[in-house]
N, C-alpha and C positions, 0 to 999 in steps of 0.2 A: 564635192568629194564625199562629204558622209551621204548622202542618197546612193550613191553608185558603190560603199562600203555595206551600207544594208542591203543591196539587193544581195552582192557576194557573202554578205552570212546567210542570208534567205535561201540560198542557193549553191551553193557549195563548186559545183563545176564550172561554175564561170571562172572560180580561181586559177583554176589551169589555163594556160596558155593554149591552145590547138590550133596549130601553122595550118591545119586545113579550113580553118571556118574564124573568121574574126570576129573573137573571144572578148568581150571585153576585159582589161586586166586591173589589176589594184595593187599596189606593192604594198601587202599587210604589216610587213614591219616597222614601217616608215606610219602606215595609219594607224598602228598600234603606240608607235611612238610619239605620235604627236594627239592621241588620244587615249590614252592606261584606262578611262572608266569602258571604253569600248573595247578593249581589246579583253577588262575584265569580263564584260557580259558575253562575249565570244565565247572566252574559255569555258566557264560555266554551262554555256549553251550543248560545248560540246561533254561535255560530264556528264549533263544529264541524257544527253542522247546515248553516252557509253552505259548509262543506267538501264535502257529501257530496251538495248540492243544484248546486252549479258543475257544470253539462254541458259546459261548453268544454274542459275540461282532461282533458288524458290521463292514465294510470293512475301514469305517473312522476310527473306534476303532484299529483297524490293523495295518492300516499306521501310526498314533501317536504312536504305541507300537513300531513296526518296525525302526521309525524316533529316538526313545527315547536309544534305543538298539543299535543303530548306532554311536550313540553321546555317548554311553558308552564304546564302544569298539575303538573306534578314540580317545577320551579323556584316555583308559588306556595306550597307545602307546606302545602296545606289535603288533608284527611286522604282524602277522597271525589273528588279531583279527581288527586290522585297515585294512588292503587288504581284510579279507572276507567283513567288513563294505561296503566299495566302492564298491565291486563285488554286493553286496545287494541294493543299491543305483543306482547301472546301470540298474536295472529294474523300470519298472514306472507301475501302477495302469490302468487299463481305467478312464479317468473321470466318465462315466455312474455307475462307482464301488463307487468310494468316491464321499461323498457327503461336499460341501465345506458351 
């Protein structure tokens, strides 16, 4: 069950159902329910992708988002969610990008 739960966060359209093409399906509430740290690193997953998708915001706007994300995922102390943080954190910005 968690094999075939990773590939549906890896991949987002397998969650939907499609009556024309057999889709494999997950009932995420039920996996979320009987796994909270998974469903935590889901949510998360999807945060930071809403981070990275926001067109309005500027590069300063980014890195505050980035920095805030970081400190949420080191503050859950799930073990995959604190190592991707630091691996996010070993990158740095140009200054000519942020404006301080």
């Amino acid at each position: 069950m968690l094999n075939r739960a990773k590939k549906v966060i890896c991949h987002e359209q397998m969650m939907r159902l499609d009556n024309r093409i057999n889709t494999p399906y997950v009932d995420l509430e039920y996996l979320w329910a009987q796994h909270p740290t998974l469903a935590h690193i889901y949510e998360m997953r999807k945060e930071l992708q809403a981070i990275w998708q926001k067109s309005t915001q500027n590069m300063n706007e980014m890195a505050q988002d980035l920095q805030s994300w970081c400190q949420q995922a080191e503050a859950s102390q799930i073990k995959a969610l604190n190592d991707f943080a630091h691996y996010l954190r070993s990158y740095s910005m140009p200054d000519y990008l942020v404006q301080h």
